[in-house]
N, C-alpha and C positions, 0 to 999 in steps of 0.2 A: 424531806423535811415536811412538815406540819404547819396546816398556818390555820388558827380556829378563826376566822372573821368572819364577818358580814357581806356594781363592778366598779374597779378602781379606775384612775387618769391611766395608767398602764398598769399592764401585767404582765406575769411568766415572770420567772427566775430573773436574777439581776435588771428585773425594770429599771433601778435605779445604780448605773454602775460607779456612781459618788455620790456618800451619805454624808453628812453632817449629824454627830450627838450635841446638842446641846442642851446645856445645864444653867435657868436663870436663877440670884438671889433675889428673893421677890420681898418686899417691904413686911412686915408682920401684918395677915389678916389680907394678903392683896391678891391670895394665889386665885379664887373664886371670881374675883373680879378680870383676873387677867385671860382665866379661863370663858368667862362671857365675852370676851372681846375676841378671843384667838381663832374660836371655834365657831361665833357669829358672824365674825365681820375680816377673819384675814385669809382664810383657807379659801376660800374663791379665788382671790386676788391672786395671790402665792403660784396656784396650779395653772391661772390663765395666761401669769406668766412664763411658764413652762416648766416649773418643779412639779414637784411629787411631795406633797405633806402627809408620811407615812404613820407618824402617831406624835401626840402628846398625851402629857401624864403629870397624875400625883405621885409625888414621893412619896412612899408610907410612911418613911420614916424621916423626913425632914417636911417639915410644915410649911415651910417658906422657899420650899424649892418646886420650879415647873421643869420638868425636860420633855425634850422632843425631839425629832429625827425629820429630816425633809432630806430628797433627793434629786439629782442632776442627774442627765444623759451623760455629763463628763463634764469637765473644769471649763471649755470654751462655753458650752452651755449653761453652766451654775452664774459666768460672769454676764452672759445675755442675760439670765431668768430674774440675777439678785440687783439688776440694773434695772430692767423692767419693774420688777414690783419695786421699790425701795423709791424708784423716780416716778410713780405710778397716784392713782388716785386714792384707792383704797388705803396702802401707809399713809399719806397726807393728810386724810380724814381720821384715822385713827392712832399713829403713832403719838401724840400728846398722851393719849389717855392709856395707853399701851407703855409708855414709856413710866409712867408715872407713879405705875405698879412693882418696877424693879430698883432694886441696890447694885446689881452686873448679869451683866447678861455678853460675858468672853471667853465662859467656859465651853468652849467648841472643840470636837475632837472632828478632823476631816479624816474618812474613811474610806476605802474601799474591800468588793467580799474580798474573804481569804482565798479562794479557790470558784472554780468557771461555776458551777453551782450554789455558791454560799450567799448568796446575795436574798432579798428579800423577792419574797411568792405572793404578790396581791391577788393573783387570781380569783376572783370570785368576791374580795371585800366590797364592801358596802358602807357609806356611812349611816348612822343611825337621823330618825329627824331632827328637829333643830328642838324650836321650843316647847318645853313638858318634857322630854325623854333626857335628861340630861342626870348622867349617873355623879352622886355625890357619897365622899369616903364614908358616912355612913350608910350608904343603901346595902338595901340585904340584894339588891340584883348583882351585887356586885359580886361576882362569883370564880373571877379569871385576875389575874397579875403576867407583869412582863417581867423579866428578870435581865438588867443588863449584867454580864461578868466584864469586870476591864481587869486585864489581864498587862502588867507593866513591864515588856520584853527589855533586855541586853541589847543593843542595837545591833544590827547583823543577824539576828535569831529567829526573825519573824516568818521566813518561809520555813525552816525545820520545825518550828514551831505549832504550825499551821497543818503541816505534813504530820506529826504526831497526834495532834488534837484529834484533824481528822480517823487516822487509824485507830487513836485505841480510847479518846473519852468521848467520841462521838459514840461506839457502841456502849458505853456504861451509859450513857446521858440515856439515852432509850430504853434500857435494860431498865433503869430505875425510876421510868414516867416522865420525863420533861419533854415537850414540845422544842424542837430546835428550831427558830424561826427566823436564824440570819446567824454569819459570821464574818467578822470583820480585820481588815489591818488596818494601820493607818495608811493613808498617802499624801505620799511625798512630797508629791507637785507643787510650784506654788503658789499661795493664795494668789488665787484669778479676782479675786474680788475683797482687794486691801481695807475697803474702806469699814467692814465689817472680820475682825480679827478674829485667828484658830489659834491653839497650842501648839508651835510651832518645836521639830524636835523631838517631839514626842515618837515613842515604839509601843505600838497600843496591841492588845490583838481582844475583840470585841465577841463574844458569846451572848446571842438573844435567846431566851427560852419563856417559854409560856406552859402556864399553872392554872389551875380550875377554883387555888384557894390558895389565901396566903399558909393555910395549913397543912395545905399537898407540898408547900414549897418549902416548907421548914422540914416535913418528913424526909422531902428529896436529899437538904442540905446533910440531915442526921446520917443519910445513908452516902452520900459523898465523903462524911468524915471518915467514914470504916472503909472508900474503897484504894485499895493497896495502887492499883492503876492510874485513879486521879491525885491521887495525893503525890505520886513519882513524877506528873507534868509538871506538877505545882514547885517542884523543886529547885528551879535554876532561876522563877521571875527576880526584877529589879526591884522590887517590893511588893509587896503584900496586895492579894487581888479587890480589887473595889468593887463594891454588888450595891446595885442599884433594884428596888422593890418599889414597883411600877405599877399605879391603879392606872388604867386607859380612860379618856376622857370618852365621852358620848358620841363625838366627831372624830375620833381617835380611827384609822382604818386597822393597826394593828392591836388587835387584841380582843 
């Protein structure tokens, strides 16, 4: 796998072997302000608690939406880390004005990789500085996208599932330029840390990839429509797959 970034809280392969997707609805005109807060004043907190905040992001294509991905050593550790920060100084100082920015913030998908390798590669990431270098949807620096696939399984299907992807669209995904930078299932376990709610129930199975342009990513997608191999994975999901087009924030470690 591929990982273009910028050294991280941890590294190697599965650093984080439970992820959280999360997807906030941010008040109209509030995402810039949410993102001055997230990327100044909570990613310290967060990791000293003992996660992993592996990236946030613009939606390209919804205006009012923030997502982002943090990670845990495992569910015992996620309900240490999300108790530590949440009972911490840093939320208490800025949760009012953090809060204040969203309409919901429940859309959480709990994850783990698909397979002993699929997990995220910080190695070598970096964040960017703090004030002055902070990339906004229009800067021309802005020259990379993340690409989630949420892919919505048959319950019961996720390892065959997983077992195919890997064998025969992990080769087209390469063959046709995409950066593969994480794969996901959901997991099961459960919420270790109630007081903060996941989409429970859910058969998710999670494709990260990374693009140099939103224009490499549409040619990728033109060349996905014509290929005979991905289009036969695509055949059996529970509906229709969800694609998430991902600008990386400035403190973003992925991407």
């Amino acid at each position: 796998m591929n990982l273009p970034l910028n050294a991280p809280p941890k590294s190697g392969l599965n650093a984080s072997p439970v992820v959280e997707l999360r997807q906030y609805v941010l008040k109209p005109g509030q995402r810039e302000t949410l993102i001055g807060i997230f990327d100044g004043r909570l990613i310290e907190g967060q990791e000293a608690a003992g996660m992993t905040i592996i990236g946030q992001f613009r939606d390209l294509d919804r205006p009012d939406m923030f997502v982002w991905l943090r990670g845990f050593d495992g569910m015992a550790a996620r309900k240490d880390a999300l108790t530590g920060f949440y009972g911490g100084p840093a939320w208490a100082a800025w949760r009012d004005a953090a809060n204040a920015t969203m309409i919901s913030s429940d859309d959480v998908l709990l994850l783990k990789p698909a397979w002993p390798s699929a997990g995220f590669d910080l190695s070598g990431s970096r964040r960017a500085g703090l004030p002055g270098n902070e990339k906004t949807s229009g800067d021309s620096r802005l020259a990379d996208i993340v690409v989630i696939r949420i892919h919505h399984l048959r319950p019961g299907t996720e390892t065959g599932f997983a077992k195919d992807f890997a064998a025969e669209a992990v080769p087209v995904l390469d063959a046709l330029g995409a950066k593969l930078l994480g794969v996901f299932v959901s997991e099961h376990a459960e919420n270790s840390f109630p007081r903060l709610p996941v989409r429970a129930g859910e058969n998710v199975f999670l494709a990260v990839t990374g693009f140099d342009s939103p224009e490499a990513h549409a040619r990728h997608e033109a060349a996905l429509a014509a290929s005979p191999e991905w289009q036969a994975l695509q055949a059996d999901l529970a509906s229709p797959i969800e694609t998430l087009r991902l600008s990386p924030t400035a403190q973003s470690l992925l991407g």
